[in-house]
C-alpha positions in Angstrom: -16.8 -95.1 64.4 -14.0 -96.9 67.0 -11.3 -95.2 68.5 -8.8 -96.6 65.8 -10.9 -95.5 62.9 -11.3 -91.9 65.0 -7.2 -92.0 65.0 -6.9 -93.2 61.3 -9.2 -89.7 60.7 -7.4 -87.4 62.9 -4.1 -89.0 61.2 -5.1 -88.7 57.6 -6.4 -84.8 58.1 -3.4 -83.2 60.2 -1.2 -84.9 57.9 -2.4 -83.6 54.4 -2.9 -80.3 56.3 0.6 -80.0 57.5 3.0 -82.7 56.1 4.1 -82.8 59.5 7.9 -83.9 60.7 6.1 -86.0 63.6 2.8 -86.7 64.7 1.5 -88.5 68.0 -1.9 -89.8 68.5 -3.3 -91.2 71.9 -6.5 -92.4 72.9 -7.5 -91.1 75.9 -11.0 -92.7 76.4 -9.9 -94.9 79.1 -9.5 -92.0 81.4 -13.2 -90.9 80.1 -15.4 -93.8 81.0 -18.5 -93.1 82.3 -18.4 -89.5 80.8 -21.3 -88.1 78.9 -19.5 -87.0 76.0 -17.5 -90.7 75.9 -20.3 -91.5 74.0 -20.4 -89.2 71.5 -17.0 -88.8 70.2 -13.1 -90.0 71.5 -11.2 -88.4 73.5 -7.5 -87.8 71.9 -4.3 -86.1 72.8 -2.1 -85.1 69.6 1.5 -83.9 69.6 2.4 -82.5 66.0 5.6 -80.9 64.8 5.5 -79.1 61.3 6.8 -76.1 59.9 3.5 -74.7 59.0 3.7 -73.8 63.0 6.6 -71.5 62.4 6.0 -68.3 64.2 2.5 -68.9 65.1 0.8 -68.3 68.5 -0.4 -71.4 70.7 -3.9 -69.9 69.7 -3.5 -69.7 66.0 -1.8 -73.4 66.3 -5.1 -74.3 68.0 -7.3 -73.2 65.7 -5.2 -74.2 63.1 -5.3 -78.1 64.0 -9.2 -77.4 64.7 -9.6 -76.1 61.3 -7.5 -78.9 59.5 -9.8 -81.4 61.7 -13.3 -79.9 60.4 -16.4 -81.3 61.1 -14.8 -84.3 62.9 -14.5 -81.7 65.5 -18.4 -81.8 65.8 -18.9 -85.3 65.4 -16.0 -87.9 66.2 -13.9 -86.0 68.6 -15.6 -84.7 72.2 -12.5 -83.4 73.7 -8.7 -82.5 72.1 -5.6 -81.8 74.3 -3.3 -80.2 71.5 0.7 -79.9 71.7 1.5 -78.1 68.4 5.6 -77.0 67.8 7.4 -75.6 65.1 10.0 -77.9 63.7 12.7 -75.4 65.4 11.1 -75.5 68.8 11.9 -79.4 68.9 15.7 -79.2 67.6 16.4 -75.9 70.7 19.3 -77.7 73.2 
């Protein structure tokens, strides 16, 4: 699997898990080159805003997106920087 087909995965999970207001994939594999893991599964940084984050700790967010994610987790993803918000947190002046 490519990085785009890794994204298109990543995309299609976090959104039927959380029908989220926004969501931001990046590949970061470029910064990864030469890395053991780089082999073995992308390297991705994800911003998502939903309300299913309402209320929830950073922690439960994580696991949260980990869970929604699955097995790709073991498989198509090696590492996962994670910036999860509530819809509320993105509308605060």
């Amino acid at each position: 699997m490519d990085a785009q087909q890794r994204i298109a995965l990543i995309k299609s999970r976090l959104t039927m898990a959380f029908t989220p207001l926004s969501l931001d994939i990046i590949d970061d594999g470029h910064k990864h080159v030469g890395h053991a893991g780089a082999r073995q599964g992308g390297h991705f940084t994800v911003h998502i805003v939903a309300e299913a984050f309402t209320g929830k700790s950073l922690v439960q967010r994580h696991r949260m997106v980990y869970e929604a994610l699955g097995d790709a987790m073991q498989t198509e993803i090696h590492a996962l920087s994670i910036k999860a918000q509530s819809v509320e947190e993105t509308t605060k002046p």
